[in-house]
N, C-alpha and C positions, 0 to 999 in steps of 0.2 A: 051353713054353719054360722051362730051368731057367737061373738064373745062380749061378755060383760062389759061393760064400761070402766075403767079402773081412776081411781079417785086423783083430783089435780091436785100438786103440790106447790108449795113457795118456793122461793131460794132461800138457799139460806140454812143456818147463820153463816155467811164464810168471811164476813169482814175480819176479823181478827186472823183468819189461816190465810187466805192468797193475797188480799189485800195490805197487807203489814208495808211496807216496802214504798206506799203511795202517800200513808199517814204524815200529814205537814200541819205542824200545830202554831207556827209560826208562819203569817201572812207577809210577814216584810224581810225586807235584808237590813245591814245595818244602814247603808245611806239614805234607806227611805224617808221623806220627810212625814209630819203630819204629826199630831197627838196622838200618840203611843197609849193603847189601852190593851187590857184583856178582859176577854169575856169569858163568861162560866155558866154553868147550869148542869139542868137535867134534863132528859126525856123520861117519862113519864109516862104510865098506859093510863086508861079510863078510870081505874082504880087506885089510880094515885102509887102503886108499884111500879120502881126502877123500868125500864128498858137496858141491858146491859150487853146489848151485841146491835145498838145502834150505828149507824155512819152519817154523821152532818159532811155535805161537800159545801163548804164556803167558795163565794168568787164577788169582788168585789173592785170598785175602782179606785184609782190611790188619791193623793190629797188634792190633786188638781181637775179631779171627777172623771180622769180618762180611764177606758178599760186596761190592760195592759194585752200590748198581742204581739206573738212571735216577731223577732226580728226579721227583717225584711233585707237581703243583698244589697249594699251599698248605702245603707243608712247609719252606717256606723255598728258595730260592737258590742259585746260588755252585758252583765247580767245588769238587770231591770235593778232598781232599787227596791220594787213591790211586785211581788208575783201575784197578787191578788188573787191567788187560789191558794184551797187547803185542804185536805181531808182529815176529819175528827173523830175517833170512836168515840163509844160511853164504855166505861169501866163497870164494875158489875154492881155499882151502884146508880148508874142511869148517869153519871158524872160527864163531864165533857169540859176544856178548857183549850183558848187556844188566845196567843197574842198576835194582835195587828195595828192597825192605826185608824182613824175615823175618815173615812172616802171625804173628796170632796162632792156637792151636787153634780149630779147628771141629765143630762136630753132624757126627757120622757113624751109622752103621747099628747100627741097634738104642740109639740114643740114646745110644753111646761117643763119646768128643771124639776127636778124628783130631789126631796131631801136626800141627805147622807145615810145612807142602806146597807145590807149586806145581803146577798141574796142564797138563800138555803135551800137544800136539798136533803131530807131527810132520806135514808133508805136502814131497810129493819125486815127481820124474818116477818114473813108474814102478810106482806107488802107487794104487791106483785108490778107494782108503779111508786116511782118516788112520790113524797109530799113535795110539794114547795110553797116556802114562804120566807118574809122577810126581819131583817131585825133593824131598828132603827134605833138612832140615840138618841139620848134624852138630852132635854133641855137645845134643840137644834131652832132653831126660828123654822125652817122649813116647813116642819113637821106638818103644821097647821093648812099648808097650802098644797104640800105631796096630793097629786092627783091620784096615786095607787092608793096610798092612808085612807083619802079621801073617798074611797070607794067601801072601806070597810065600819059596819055600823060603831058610832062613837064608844058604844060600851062594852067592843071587841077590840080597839084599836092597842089598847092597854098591853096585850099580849104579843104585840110587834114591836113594845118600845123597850128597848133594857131598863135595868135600874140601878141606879147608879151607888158606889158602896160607901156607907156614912164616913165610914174610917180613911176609905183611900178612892177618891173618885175617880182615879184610872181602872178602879175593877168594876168591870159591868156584868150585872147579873140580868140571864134570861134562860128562862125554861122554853122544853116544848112537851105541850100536853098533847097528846096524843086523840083522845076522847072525855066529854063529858062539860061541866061549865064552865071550867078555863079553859076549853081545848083552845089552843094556837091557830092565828086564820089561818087555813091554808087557800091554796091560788091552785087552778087551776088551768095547766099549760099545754 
């Protein structure tokens, strides 16, 4: 006896139903130091149409470039000033927002300090592996010598850097294009 093959599916959509509960749109607490920003955007499909049951998971290091990691017995206490994680939906306009503060540099490969980053995980119906990639901010001196930047062609690079808002430069704007000639770099991990 043979049975047909029956067709594979995604997951999904369930961020908005079991996920609810993990959403942290705020990266800091209040003693956190560093320059206080937010960042905004869209996800976006190849067609330039919303994504509206996306999840960005933010993780990021606080202003002194260290990752932040579970308290350890005997080292003292107390909630972190920066939890340096988040998780984001998009609203059913591909929208996404969330506030944090700008990392300081970090240890990167071959022992180079990596600009000020934030490191992205995109996941979305449809998807059956996250994307990842990164967002970095403008106007950083680093930028230019980020050995990760520096792996991606310079007329791609554009789509990793936020931009910053005429009116109020603490709001930084950055999409992710999904497909097509802006798509966002992704990395793969």
């Amino acid at each position: 006896m043979s049975l047909p093959a029956t067709p594979s599916q995604t997951a999904g959509p369930y961020f908005h139903i079991g996920l609810g509960w993990l959403v942290r749109t705020e990266l800091f607490g209040p003693a956190a130091r560093g320059e206080r920003v937010t960042v905004w955007g869209r996800v976006l499909d190849g067609d330039g149409r919303p994504v509206e049951d996306a999840l960005l998971e933010i993780w990021q290091a606080d202003a002194d470039g260290r990752y932040p990691r579970p308290a350890v017995p005997g080292e003292g206490a107390g909630a972190p000033a920066l939890d340096g994680f988040g998780r984001i939906p998009t609203d059913r306009d591909g929208r996404f927002r969330f506030g944090t503060i700008v990392p300081g540099p970090v240890p990167g490969p071959g022992g180079r300090t990596q600009a000020p980053h934030l490191l992205v995980s995109v996941f979305m119906r449809g998807l059956l592996r996250r994307l990842v990639t990164r967002v970095y901010f403008p106007g950083q001196p680093g930028n230019a010598d980020d050995p990760v930047l520096g792996l991606v062609e310079p007329d791609r690079r554009g789509t990793l850097v936020a931009r910053r808002g005429r009116k109020d430069p603490a709001l930084l704007e950055w999409n992710v294009v999904l497909q097509g000639d802006a798509e966002t770099v992704f990395f793969d991990c």
